[in-house]
C-alpha positions in Angstrom: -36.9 1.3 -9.3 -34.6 -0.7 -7.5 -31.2 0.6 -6.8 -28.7 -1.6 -7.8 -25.8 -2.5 -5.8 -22.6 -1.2 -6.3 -19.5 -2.8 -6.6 -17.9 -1.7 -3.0 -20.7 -2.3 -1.2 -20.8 -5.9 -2.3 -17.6 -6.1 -1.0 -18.3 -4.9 2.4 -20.9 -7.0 2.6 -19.3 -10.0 1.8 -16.6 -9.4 4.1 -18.9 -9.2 7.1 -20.7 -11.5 6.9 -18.4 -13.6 5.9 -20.5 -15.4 2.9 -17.6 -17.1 1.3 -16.3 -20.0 2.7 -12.6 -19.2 0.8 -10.4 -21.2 3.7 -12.8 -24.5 2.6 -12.5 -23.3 -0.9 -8.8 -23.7 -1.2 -8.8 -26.9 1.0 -10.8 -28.7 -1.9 -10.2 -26.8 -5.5 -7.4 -27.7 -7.2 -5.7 -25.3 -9.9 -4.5 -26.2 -13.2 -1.2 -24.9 -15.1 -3.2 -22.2 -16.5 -4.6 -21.0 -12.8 -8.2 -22.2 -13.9 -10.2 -23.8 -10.7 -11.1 -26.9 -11.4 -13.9 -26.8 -9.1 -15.2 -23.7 -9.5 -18.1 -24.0 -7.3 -17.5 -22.2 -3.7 -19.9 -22.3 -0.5 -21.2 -19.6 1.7 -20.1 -19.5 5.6 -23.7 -21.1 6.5 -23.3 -19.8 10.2 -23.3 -15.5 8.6 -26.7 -13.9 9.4 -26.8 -13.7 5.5 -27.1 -16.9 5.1 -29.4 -17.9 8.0 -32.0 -15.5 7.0 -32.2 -16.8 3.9 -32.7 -20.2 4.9 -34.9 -19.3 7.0 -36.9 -17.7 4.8 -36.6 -20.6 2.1 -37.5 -23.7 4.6 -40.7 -21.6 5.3 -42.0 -20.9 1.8 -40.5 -23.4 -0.4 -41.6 -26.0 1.8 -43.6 -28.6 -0.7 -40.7 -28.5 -3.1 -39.9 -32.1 -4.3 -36.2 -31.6 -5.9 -33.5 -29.4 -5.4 -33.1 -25.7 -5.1 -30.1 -24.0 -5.5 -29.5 -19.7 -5.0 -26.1 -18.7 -6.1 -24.1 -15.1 -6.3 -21.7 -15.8 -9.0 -19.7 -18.9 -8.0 -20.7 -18.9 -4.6 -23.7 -21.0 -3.5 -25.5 -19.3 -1.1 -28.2 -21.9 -0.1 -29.1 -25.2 -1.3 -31.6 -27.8 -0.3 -32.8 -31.4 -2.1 -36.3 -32.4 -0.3 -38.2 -35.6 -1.3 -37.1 -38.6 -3.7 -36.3 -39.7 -7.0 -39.5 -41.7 -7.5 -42.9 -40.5 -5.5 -44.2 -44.6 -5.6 -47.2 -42.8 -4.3 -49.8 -44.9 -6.2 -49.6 -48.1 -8.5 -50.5 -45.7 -11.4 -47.1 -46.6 -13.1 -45.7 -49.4 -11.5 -48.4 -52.3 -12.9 -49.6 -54.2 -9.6 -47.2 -52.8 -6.9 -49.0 -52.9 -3.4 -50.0 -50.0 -1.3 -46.9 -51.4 1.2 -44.5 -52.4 -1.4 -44.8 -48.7 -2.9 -44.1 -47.6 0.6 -41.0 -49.7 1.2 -39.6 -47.9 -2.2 -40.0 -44.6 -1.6 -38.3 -44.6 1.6 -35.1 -46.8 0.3 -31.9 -45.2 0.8 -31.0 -44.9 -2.8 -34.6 -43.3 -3.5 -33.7 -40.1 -1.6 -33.0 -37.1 -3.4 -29.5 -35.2 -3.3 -27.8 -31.9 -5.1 -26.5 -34.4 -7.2 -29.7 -35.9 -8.6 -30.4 -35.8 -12.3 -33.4 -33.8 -13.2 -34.8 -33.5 -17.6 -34.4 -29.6 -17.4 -37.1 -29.9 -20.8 -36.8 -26.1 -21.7 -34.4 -24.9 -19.9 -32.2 -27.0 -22.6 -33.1 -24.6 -25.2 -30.2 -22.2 -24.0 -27.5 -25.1 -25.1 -28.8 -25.1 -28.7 -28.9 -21.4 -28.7 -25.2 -21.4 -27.6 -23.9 -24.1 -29.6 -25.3 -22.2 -33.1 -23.8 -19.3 -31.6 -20.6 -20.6 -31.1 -20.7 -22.0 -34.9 -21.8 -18.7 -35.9 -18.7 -17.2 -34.4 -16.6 -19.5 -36.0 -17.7 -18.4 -38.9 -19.2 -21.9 -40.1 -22.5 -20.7 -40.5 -24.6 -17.2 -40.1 -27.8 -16.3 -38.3 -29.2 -14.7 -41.7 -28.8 -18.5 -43.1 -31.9 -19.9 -44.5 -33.6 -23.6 -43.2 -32.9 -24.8 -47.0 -29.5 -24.1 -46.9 -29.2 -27.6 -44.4 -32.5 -29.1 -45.7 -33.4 -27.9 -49.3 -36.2 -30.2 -48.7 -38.0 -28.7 -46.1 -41.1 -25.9 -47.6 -39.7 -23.5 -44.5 -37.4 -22.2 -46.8 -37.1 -18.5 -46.2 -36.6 -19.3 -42.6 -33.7 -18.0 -41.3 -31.6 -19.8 -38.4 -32.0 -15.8 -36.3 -36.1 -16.6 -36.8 -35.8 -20.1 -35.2 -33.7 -19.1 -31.8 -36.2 -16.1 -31.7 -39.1 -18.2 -32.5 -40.3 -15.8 -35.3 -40.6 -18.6 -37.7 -44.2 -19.4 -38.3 -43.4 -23.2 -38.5 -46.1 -25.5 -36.2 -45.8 -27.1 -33.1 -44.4 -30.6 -33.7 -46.1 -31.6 -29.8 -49.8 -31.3 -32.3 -48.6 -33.7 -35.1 -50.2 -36.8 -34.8 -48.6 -39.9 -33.6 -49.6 -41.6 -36.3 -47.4 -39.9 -39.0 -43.9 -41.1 -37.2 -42.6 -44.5 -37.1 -42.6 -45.3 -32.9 -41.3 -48.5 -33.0 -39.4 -46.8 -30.8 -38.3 -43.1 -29.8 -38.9 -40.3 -32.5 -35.4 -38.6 -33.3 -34.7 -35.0 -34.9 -33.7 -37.2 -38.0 -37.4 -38.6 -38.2 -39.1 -35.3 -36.8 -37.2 -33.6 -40.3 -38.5 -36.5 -43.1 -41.7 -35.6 -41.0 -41.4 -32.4 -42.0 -40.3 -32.5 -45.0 -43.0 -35.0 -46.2 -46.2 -33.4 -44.4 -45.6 -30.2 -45.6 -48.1 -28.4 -42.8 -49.1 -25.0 -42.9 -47.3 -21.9 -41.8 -48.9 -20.3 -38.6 -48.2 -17.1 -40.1 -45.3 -15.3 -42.4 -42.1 -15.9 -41.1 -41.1 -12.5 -39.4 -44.7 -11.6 -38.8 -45.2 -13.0 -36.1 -43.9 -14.8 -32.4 -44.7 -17.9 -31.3 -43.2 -20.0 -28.6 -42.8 -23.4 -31.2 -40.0 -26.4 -30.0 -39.8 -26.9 -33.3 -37.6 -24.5 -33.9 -35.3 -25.6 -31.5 -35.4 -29.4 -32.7 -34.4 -27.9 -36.2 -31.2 -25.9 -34.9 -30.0 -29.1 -33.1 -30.5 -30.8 -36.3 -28.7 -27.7 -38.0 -26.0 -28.2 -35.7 -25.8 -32.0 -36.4 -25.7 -31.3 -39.9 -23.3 -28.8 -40.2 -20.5 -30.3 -37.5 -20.6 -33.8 -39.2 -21.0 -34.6 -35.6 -23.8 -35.8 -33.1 -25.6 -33.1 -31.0 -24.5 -34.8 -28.0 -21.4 -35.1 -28.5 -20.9 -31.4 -29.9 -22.6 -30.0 -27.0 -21.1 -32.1 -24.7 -17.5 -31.5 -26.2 -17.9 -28.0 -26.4 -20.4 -26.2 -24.0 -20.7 -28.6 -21.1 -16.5 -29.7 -20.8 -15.4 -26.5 -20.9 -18.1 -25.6 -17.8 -17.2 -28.3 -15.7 -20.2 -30.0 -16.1 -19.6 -33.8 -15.1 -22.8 -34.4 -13.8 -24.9 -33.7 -17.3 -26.2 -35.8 -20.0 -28.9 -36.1 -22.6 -32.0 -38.2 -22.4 -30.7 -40.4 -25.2 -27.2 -41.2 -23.1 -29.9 -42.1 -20.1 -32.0 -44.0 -21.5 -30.1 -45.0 -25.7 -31.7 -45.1 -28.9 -29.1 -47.2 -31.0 -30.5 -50.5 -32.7 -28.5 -52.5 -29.9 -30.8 -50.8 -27.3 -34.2 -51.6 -28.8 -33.6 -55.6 -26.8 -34.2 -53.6 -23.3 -37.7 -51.7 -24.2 -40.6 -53.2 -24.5 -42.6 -52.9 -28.7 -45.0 -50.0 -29.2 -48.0 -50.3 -31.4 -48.3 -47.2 -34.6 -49.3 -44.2 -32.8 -48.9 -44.8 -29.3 -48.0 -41.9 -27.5 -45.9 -43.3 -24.6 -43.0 -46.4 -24.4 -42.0 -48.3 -21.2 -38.4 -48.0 -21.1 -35.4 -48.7 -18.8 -32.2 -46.9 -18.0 -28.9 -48.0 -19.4 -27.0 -50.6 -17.0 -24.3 -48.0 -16.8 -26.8 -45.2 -15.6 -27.7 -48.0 -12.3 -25.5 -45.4 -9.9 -26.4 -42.1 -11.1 -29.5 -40.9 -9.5 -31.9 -39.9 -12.2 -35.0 -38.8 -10.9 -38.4 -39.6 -13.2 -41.5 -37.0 -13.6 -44.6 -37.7 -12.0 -47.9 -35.9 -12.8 -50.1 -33.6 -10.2 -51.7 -37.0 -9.1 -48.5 -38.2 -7.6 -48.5 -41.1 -10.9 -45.7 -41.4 -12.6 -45.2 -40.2 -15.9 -43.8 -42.9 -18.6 -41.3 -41.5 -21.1 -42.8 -39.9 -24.1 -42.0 -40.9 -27.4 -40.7 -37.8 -28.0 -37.7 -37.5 -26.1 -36.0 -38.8 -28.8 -35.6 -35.2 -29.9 -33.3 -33.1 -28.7 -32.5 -29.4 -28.8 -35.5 -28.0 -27.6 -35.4 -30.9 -24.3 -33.6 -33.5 -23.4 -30.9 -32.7 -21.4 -30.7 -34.4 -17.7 -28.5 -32.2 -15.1 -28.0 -31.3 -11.3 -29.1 -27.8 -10.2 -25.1 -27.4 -9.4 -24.2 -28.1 -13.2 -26.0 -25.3 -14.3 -24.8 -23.0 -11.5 -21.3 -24.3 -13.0 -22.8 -23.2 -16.9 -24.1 -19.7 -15.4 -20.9 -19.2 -14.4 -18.9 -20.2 -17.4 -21.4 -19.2 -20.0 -22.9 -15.7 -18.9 -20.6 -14.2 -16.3 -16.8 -15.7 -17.1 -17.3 -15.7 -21.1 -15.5 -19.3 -21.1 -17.5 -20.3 -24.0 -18.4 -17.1 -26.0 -16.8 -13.3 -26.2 -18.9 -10.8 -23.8 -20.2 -9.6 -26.7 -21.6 -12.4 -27.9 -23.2 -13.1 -24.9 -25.0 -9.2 -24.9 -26.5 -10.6 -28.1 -27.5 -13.5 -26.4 -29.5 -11.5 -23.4 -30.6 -8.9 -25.5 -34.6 -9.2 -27.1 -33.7 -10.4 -30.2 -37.6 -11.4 -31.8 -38.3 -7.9 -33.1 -40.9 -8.5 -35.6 -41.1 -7.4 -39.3 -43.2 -4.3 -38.5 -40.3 -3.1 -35.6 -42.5 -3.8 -32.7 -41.4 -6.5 -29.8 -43.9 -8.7 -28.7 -45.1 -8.7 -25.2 -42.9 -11.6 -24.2 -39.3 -10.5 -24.7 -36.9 -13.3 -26.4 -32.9 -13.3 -26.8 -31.3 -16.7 -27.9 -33.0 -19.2 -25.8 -33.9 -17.2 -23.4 -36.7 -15.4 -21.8 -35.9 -11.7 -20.9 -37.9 -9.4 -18.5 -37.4 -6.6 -16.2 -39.9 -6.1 -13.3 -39.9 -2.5 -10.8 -39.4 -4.4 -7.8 -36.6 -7.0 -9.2 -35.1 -5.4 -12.0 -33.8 -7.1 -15.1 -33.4 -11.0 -14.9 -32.8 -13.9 -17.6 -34.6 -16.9 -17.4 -36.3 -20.3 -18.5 -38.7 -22.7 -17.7 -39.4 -25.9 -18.4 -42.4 -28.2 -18.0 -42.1 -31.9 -20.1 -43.3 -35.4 -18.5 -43.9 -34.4 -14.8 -40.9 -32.1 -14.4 -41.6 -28.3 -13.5 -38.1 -26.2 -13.5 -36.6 -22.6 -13.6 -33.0 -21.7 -14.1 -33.1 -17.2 -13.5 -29.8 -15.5 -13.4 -30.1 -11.7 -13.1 -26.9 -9.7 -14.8 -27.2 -6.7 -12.0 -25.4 -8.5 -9.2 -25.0 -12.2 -10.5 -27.9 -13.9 -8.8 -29.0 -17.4 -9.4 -31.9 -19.6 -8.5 -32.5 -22.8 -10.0 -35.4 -25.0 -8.9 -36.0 -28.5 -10.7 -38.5 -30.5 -9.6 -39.8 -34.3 -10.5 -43.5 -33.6 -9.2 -45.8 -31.1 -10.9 -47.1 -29.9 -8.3 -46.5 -26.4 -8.7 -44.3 -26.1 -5.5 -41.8 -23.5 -7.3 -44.6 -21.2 -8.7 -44.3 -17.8 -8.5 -41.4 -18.2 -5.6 -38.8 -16.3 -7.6 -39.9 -13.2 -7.7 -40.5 -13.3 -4.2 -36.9 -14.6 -3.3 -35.4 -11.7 -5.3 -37.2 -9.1 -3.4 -36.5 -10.9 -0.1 -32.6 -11.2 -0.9 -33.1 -7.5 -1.7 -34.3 -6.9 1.1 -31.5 -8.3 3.1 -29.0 -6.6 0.9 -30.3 -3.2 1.9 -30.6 -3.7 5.4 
């Protein structure tokens, strides 16, 4: 098993080589009256041996990454790189009639590069913001995990459901990716609104007895969005926004629907869909023309188009820089800015025990994976994979490690490089 580090010996390492940048620190945060850093975000001195290492060690195996990778100790960013661009205009597939040249001449534009401050659809890794936002009504007392699904939507055959069944995706309810296209209206995007009369009015099957059984199902998460929704009188966005991402210091954040809108007054800039078609051609809001939002492209190198589903939100949807959710590690998991310490145990503890008392294989808290591995020890994570986007956010408890890849090709670059990145930051640790 491998040791964990103490506390002093942190310390000493840290102070030798020197892998906070403090006098740079306090040259550009800025404290409020309360002594809170605004900017909480510090860099490593990239000139320790620490450092160097590492990035020597990154540039050699993470090499084909398109996107951004950032590894973290707590607040500190130890390494980051952004390799590649926001569009891959690699082949016409796409872009209608665009020349071999033309293509080219837009990939290598200025504005096309990618930067740590590039906007990447997390898909997934979202799920943790739902899980925290019923949480945080949960410890307001406005609602309780042992709630059933027909307490918000009495409507809905689900009944017995229980909110704890759908963060632990125990519930038994289907995939809403399978549903045919057919059953929604797509004039436009589908919305968690729709995706509940859908429900609601198909009636489908259980996969199995709620409790019985665990299924990874983004249905679940669609419905506590929709829970929250319901029960704050408020939008999902702007609950979330107001009260996870503000108080993390996450400016550079926003959902799919703030991209891209889904009000009646946005229909003018997206061109009509036909009943049933899967995918809609769609533009980013004028006011999004400075942000750099990157799009998903497929193994190919094509790019994806926008899938009718990312109306929905809560189990996807969120856009935000590999810094941001340094900044939510941070505030969420380690500082306790949003949620008691206890709360957050609960959080990053296996919470799908099934009806019988056994744990399936793949341990689940509240929208997050859990495992614990010989050579790495125990580490929280999530992926996410949704319209040409591949991503991991990992954060392991023992010593506050981060690593957050997102990338806008799904090409696999990122596979299987976390484990190895622990062991080799392990392995400079002990040296």
């Amino acid at each position: 098993m491998r040791r964990l580090v103490g506390c002093m010996f942190l310390a000493v390492l840290v102070s030798l080589m020197g892998l906070m940048a403090m006098s740079c620190t306090k040259a550009n945060a800025v404290r409020d009256r309360s002594g809170r850093m605004d900017n909480p975000i510090v860099r490593a001195d990239t000139t320790s041996p620490f450092v160097r290492e590492l990035a020597q060690y990154i540039d050699n195996t993470c090499n084909r990454l398109n996107g951004t990778l950032i590894i973290a100790r707590h607040d500190t960013i130890l390494l980051e790189r952004a390799s590649g661009y926001l569009q891959l205009f690699r082949e016409a597939t796409g872009y209608d009639t665009i020349t071999y040249n033309d293509l080219a001449r837009l990939r290598k534009r200025e504005d096309n590069r990618m930067t740590m401050n590039s906007l990447f659809d997390l898909a997934s890794v979202s799920k943790q913001f739902t899980a925290a936002a019923i949480m945080k009504l949960c410890y307001e007392g406005k609602i309780k995990l042992t709630d059933s699904l027909c307490r918000f939507f009495p409507n809905i055959p689900y009944k017995n459901v229980t909110i704890k069944q759908l963060l632990t995706h125990t519930s038994g309810i289907p995939e809403y990716f399978n549903f045919d296209f057919k059953i929604y209206d797509t004039t436009f995007f589908i919305d968690n609104d729709q995706l509940v009369q859908v429900l609601e009015q198909q009636r489908f099957p259980r996969m199995f007895v709620r409790g019985t059984g665990y299924k990874y199902v983004n249905t679940n998460y669609a419905l506590l969005a929709a829970i929250v929704s319901d029960v704050t009188g408020d939008s999902f966005e702007h609950y979330v926004r107001t009260n996870l991402w503000e108080p993390a210091g996450m400016e550079n954040t926003r959902f799919f629907t703030e991209i891209v809108g889904i009000s009646p007054v946005d229909l003018l800039q997206h061109d009509p869909a036909e009943k049933g078609q899967e995918y809609v051609i769609a533009y980013p809001m004028p006011c999004m023309s400075k942000v750099p939002v990157t799009r998903g492209h497929w193994r190919s190198g094509a790019l994806a188009q926008y899938d009718r589903l990312n109306g929905i939100l809560g189990d996807k949807g969120v856009y935000a820089s590999a810094e941001d959710l340094i900044k939510w590690t941070n505030a969420f998991y380690i500082e306790h800015k949003i949620l008691p310490k206890e709360w957050v145990d609960e959080a990053t503890r296996a919470q799908n025990r099934l009806s019988n008392g056994s744990y399936p294989k793949d341990g689940y808290g509240y929208g997050v994976h859990l495992e614990e591995k010989e050579e790495s020890g125990f580490v929280v994570y999530h992926g996410g994979l949704w319209d040409g986007y591949h991503n991991v956010w990992l954060y392991r408890p023992s010593d506050g490690l981060q690593i957050v890849f997102l990338s806008n090709f799904y090409n696999r670059a990122h596979t299987g490089k976390c484990d190895q990145i622990l062991q080799f930051v392990d392995s400079l640790y002990h040296r």
